[in-house]
N, C-alpha and C positions, 0 to 999 in steps of 0.2 A: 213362223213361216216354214219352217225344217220338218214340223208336223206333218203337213202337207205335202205332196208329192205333185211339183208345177213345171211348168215349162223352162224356169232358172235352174234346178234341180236337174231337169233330164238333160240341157244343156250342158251343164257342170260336169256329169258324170261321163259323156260324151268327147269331154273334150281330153278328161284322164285318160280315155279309152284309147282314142288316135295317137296322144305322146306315148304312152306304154307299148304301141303296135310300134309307132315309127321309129322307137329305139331297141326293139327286138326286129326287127328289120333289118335296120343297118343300112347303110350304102348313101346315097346323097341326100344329107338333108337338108337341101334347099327346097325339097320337095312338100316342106312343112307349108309350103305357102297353096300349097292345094287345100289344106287341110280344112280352111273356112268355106271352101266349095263343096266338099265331102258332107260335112255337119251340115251346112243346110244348101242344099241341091236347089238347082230347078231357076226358076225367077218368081217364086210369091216371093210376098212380101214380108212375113215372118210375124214378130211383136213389134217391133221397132217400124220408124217412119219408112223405111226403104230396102230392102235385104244386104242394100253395100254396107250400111249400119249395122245392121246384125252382122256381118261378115266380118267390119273391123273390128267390133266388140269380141267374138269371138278369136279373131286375131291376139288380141292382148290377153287374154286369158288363156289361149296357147300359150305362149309367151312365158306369163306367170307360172303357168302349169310346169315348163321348163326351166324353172329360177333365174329366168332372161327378166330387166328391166322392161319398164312399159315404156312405148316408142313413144316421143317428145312430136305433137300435135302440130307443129308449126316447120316440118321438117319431112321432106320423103323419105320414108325407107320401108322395107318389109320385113314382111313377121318373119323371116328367116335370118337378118341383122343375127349377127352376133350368137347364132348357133354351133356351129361347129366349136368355139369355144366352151358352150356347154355341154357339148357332147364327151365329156372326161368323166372318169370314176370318184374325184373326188371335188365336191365343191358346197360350199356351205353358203347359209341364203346372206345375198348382199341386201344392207337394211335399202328399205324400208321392206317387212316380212308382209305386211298386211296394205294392200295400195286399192286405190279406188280408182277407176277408169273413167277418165272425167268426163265425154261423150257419151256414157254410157249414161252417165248421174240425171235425173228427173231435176232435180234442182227441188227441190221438194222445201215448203218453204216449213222456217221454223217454228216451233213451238209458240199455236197461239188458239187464244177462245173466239168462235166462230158461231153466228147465230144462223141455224137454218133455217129453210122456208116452212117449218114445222112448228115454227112460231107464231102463235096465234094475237100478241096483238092487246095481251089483257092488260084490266084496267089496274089488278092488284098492281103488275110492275116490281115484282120482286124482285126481279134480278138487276134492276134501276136502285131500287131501295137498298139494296147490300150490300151496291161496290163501293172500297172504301177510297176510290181517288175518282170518282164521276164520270167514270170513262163510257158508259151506257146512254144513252140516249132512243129517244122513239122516233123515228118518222115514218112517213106513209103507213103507220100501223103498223109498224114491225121495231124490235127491238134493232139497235146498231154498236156495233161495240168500235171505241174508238184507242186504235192499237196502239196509238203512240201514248196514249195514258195508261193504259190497262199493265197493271203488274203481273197478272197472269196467276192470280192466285183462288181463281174456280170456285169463287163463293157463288157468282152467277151460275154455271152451272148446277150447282149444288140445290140452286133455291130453283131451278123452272118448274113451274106445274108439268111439263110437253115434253121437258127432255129436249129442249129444242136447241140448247147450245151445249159443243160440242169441242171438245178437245184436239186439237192437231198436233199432230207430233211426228217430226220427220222418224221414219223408222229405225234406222240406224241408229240414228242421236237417242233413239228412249230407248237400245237394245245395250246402247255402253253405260256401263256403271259407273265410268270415268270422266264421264261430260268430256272428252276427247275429240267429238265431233262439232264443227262448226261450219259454218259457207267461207268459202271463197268471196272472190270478189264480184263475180259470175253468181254467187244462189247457189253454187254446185257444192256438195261436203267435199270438207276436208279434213285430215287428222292429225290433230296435235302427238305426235310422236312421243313428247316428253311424256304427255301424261295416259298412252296407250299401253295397253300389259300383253298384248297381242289375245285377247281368247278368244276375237273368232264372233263374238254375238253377231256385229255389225254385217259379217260376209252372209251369214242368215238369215237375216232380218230384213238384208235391203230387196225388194219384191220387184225390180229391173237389173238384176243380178250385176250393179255396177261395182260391187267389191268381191277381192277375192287375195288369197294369199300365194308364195308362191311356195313351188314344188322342189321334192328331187325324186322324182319318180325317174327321169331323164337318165340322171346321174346314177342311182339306182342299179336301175338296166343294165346299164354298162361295166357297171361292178362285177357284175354275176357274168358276163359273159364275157368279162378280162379273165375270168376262173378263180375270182377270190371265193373266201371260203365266207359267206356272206351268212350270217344266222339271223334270224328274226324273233323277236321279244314283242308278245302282245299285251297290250293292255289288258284288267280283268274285264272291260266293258265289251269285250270284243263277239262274246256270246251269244250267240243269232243274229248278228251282225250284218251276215251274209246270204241270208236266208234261210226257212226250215231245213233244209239238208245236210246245211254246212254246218256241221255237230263238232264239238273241241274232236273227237277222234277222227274225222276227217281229215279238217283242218292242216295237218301236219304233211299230207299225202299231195296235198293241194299247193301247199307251198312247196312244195319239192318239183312239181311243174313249172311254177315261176321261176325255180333257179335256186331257192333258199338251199342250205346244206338242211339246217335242222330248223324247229322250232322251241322256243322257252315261253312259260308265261309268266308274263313280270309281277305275277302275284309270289312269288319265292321274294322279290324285292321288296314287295311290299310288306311278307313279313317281316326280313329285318329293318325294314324300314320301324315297323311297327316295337319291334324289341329295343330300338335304340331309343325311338322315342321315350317309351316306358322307363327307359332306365333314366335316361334325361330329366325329365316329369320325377321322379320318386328324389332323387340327385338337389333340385333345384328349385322343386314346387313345394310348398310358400318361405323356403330358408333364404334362397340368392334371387327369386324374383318373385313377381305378384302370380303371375299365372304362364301358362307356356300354348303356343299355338303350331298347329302341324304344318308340315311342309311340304307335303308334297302334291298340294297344284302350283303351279309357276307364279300361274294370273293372280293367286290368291296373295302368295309372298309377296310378288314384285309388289302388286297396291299397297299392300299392309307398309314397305318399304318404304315407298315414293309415300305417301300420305300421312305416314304417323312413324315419322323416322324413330321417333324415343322409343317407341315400342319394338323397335328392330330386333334388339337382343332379345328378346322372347318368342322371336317366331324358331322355332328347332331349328337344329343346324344340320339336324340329320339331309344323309342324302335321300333324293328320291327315288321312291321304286324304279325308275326307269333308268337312275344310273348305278343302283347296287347290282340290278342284274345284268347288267351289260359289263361294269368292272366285275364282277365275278366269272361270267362268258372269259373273258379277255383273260382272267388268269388259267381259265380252265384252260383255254386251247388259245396259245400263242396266234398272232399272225389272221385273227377273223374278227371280219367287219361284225360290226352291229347293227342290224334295223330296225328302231323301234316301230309298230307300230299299235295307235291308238287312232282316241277319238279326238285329238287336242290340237290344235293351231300353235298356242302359246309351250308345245313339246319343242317345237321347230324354234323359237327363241330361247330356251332352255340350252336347248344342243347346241346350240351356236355360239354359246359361251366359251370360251378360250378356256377355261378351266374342267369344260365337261368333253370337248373334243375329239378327245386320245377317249373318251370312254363311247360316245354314240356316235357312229359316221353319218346315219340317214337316221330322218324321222319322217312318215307317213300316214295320213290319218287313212281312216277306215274307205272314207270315199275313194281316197286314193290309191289305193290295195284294191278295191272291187274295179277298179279301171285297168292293173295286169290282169284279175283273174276273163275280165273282158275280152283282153287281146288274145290272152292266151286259148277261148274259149273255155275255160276252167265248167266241167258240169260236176259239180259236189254229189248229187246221186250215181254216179258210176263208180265214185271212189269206195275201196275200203272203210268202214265205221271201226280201225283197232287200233288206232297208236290214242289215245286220250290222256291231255296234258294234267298230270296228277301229281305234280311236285310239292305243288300252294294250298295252303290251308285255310279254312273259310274265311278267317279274317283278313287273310290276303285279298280273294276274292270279292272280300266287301268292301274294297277302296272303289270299287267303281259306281258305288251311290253314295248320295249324301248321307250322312251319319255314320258311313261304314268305318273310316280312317279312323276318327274319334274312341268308337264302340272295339274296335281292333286295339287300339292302344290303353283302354279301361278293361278290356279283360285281361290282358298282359298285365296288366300294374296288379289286380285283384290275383294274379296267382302267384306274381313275386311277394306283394302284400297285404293277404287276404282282410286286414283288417281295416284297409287304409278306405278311405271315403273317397268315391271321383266324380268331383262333379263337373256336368259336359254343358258345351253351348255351343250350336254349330248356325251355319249359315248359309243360305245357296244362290248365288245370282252377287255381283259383285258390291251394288245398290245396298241387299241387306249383308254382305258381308262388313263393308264403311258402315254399318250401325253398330254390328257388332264387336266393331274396334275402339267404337266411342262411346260405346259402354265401359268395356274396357280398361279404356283411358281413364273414362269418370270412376275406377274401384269396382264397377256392379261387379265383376266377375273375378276378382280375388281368391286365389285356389282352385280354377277352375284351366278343366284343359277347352282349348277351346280351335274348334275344326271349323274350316271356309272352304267353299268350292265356287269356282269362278263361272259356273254354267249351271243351271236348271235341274237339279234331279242328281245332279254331281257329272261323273265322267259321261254319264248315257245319254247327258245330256250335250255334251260337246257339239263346235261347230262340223265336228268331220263324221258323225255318224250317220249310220245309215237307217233305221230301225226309229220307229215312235219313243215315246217316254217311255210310257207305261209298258209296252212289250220290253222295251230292252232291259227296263226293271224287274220285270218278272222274270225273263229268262237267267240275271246274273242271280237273283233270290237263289232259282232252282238249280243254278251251277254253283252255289255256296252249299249250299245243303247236301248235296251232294261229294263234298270233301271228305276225305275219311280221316283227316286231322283238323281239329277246328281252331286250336288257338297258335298263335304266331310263334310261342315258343316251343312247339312239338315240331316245328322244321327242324326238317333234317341239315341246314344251309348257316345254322346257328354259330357252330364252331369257325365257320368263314367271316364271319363280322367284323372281328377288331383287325384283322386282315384287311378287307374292303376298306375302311376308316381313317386306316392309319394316314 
């Protein structure tokens, strides 16, 4: 659905846009409760059955935008409850990070085989003929499938002449790799928390924009204009992100408008991310375990954790690019925040970890960054094209597709040990990641290193992006290639690692 540029989408983006203004603003924000009037003016009717609908929907998604809880359905209050509390410089998201708006939800019904009126009727009957508990049936000359038999395992389908039975699948529930999503009591989703990894498909994928995560854009703002010395660390995905104009040497000039001091790209973390790896891997691969897998998507560890506990001690321990460069921020210059921003949802449960705290204050995805450059009216052709972020070396840069982490840490191993053999298996989407693990498990992949990525195409693929697959691939290609150090141990950031670590 993120492919596509729809009415959920320009919604979404609109709504970053008003918290980002109304916290560079300042002054009473009770005024938040205009804001659904703002976004959609007038009296149509909108998408929704009535515009107060779209209005309260919109409401909660203010809300979430501000790391405000979603307002309880059977109770008065308004979208302004409990802002002025969130109106501080520091505040980290209250779980649940990823929440569904239940008036918002279609109720979309579960996963089931549906026979259309493109069914003809015929005498063959093979989709009668092949299910293996009888759940098919014909009347009035049409195929009928009977739900409460049917195990839902698409032989019918498989066999129509017509094509004429069809697949249902609530969106969200076929976008998690987690089986996390289920109904309510009501037909509405809802999300098993235990077994969610936060990455975000689900808020993409739902096409009545009833899910969404929440923010600190809010909190953000007011960091920067308490006068802290707030620095921003982007992901390598972040690469036309923002439009043709906004070029990495821009970039830097552009954030110094929103408030930031400086800007880092968190491809310097990625290669020590990448060197630690490497030495791990040579350290460990096949003497103290079977094979070793990387670490630094969230969504990928946390599943691998929650799912195949045994296998835990072999996911790296290394840290992730996004907290080696922010601990090393932090040692460079005492006393300044961190903002990472990426393309990741599941960044925002990473950071929220009591352990990573004191290293990332804010996390922001890409949408949510293009909603200050909004308020602030940011125009990336007027700026300067000459500060360009050149610290990271290609294989930093190539964390932000799939294959790249993996490829980044076999060319590191091949230069500490030219002789050594590395063999790779990677994964993308969380679905074929769990196959990948149970392979694994079964031995298939014994000496091998082995890379997961919780979304589509790897980081470009993220729920916070703004940019297609295929473009935001190609542009990170072209901003690898253009490194003028290609392998992770030619950083210059090297001699800081067992520092970072300790």
């Amino acid at each position: 659905m993120k492919e596509i540029y729809s009415p959920v989408i320009d919604i979404r983006r609109k709504v970053f846009t008003e918290v980002a203004r109304l916290a560079y603003e300042g002054g009473d924000y009770s005024r938040v409760d205009e804001l659904p009037y703002k976004i959609y003016p007038g009296d149509g009717q909108g998408y929704r059955d009535t515009i107060f609908l779209e209005r309260a929907v919109v409401g909660e998604r203010i809300r979430l935008a501000m790391g405000l809880p979603l307002r309880t359905i059977d109770k008065y209050s308004m979208v302004s409850d409990g802002v002025d509390d969130s109106a501080i410089a520091e505040k980290y998201y209250d779980p649940p990070l990823v929440n569904i708006i239940k008036f918002a939800c279609h109720g979309c019904p579960e996963t089931h085989y549906h026979v259309t009126d493109c069914c003809q009727g015929c005498f063959a009957g093979p989709c009668k003929e092949v299910c293996p508990k009888g759940a098919i049936t014909v009347k009035n000359g049409k195929s009928v499938i009977d739900q409460d038999k049917c195990i839902k395992c698409g032989r019918c389908k498989d066999v129509c002449p017509y094509g004429s039975i069809i697949k249902m699948s609530r969106p969200c529930a076929s976008a998690c790799g987690m089986d996390a999503i289920s109904s309510d009591e009501n037909g509405r989703a809802q999300i098993d928390y235990d077994k969610c990894v936060s990455c975000g498909m689900c808020i993409v994928n739902c096409p009545f924009g009833a899910i969404s995560d929440k923010g600190q854009i809010f909190q953000l703002i007011h960091s920067i204009k308490r006068g802290d010395n707030v620095v921003a660390i982007v992901a390598p995905a972040f690469v036309g992100q923002f439009g043709p104009n906004a070029t990495p040497g821009r970039l830097t000039a552009a954030m110094k408008i929103l408030g930031f001091s400086d800007v880092v790209e968190v491809a310097v973390g990625a290669d020590l991310c990448t060197i630690e790896e490497a030495r791990d891997f040579i350290r460990d691969v096949p003497e103290h375990q079977p094979f070793m897998a990387t670490s630094c998507c969230p969504s990928w560890s946390v599943m691998a954790k929650k799912l195949f506990p045994d296998l835990a001690p072999y996911i790296s321990m290394a840290l992730t690019p996004m907290v080696l460069t922010a601990r090393l921020l932090k040692k460079e210059r005492p006393g300044c925040r961190i903002a990472f921003i990426g393309p990741c949802s599941a960044k925002k449960l990473e950071a929220s970890r009591r352990t990573i705290r004191s290293d990332v204050d804010f996390v922001l995805t890409f949408e949510e960054l293009m909603g200050m450059f909004e308020a602030k009216e940011v125009n990336f052709a007027d700026l300067p094209d000459d500060a360009p972020l050149n610290k990271g070396t290609a294989a930093g840069r190539g964390f932000a597709v799939s294959g790249g982490v993996a490829q980044a840490v076999a060319d590191a191993i091949k230069e500490l040990e030219p002789e050594r053999e590395i063999k790779i298996a990677s994964a993308q989407g969380l679905t074929e990641c769990k196959k990948l693990l149970m392979l694994a498990k079964a031995g298939k992949y014994n000496g091998y290193l082995l890379e997961g990525m919780a979304c589509p195409g790897g980081c470009v693929g993220g729920a916070g992006t703004l940019q297609q697959l295929n473009k935001a691939t190609a542009g990170v290609a072209k901003y690898k290639n253009e490194a003028e150090k290609k392998n992770a141990l030619e950083s210059e950031f090297e001699i800081n690692l067992s520092i970072l670590t300790e």
